[in-house]
C-alpha positions in Angstrom: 48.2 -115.0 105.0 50.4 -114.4 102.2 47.6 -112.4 100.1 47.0 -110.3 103.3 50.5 -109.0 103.4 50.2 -108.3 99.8 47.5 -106.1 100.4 48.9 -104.6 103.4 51.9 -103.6 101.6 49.7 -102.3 98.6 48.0 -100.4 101.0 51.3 -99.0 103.0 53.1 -97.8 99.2 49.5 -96.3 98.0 49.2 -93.7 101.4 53.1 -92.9 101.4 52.2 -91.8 97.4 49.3 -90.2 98.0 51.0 -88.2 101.1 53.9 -87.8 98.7 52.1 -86.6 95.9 49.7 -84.0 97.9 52.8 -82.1 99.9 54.5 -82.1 96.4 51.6 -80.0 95.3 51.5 -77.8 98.4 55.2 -77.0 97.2 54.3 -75.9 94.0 51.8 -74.0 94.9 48.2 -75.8 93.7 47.3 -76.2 96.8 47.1 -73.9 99.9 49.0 -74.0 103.1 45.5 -74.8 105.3 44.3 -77.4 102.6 47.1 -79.4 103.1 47.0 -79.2 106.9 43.7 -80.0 106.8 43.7 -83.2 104.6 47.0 -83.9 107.0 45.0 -84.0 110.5 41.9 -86.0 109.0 44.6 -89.0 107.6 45.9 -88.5 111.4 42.5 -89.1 112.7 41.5 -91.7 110.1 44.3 -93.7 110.8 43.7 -93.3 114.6 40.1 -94.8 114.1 41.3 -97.7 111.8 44.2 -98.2 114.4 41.4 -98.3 116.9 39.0 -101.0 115.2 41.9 -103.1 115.2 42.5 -103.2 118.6 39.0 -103.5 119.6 38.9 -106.6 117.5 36.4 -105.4 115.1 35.3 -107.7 112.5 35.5 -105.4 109.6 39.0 -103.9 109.7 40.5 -107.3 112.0 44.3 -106.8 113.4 46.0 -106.1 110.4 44.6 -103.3 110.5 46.9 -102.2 113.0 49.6 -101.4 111.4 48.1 -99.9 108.8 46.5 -97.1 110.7 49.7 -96.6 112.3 51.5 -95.9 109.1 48.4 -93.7 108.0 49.1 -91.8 111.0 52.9 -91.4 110.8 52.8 -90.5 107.2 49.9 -88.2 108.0 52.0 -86.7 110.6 55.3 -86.2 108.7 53.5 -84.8 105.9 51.6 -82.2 107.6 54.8 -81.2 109.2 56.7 -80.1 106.4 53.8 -78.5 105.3 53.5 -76.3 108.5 57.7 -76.3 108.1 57.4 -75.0 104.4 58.1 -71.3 104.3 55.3 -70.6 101.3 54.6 -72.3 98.3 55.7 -72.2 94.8 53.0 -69.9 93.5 53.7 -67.1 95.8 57.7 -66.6 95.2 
């Protein structure tokens, strides 16, 4: 149980970084506007699907997997809002 959690929350800090890190580059301009949206709606959906195989009980993800797809979501989310927020990038000013 204990390792589980561990994993979970290994899992939860490596998507909030890798959200983190990828709208930080959108800001400065290394990656485009529809890029970013892009990579933001397929975390949405991945975590949807994950969320999904939890509740349906599959053997492969199992219900931890539940909350994990939910964060993947939410982060998705929030990151591809500021990106649709952000007036332009870095590169462009």
């Amino acid at each position: 149980m204990l390792i589980s959690i561990l994993i979970g929350a290994a899992a939860l800090v490596a998507v909030c970084l890798c959200f983190s890190l990828f709208l930080f580059a959108h800001l400065t301009g290394r990656v485009r506007r529809g890029t970013a949206l892009r990579v933001s709606v397929l975390g949405v959906v991945l975590g949807a699907t994950v969320t999904a195989h939890g509740i349906a009980g599959s053997v492969a993800f199992g219900p931890m997997s539940i909350p994990f797809g939910v964060f993947l979501m939410v982060a998705a989310g929030v990151a591809g809002l500021l990106v649709y927020q952000a007036p332009t990038s870095g590169a462009r000013r």
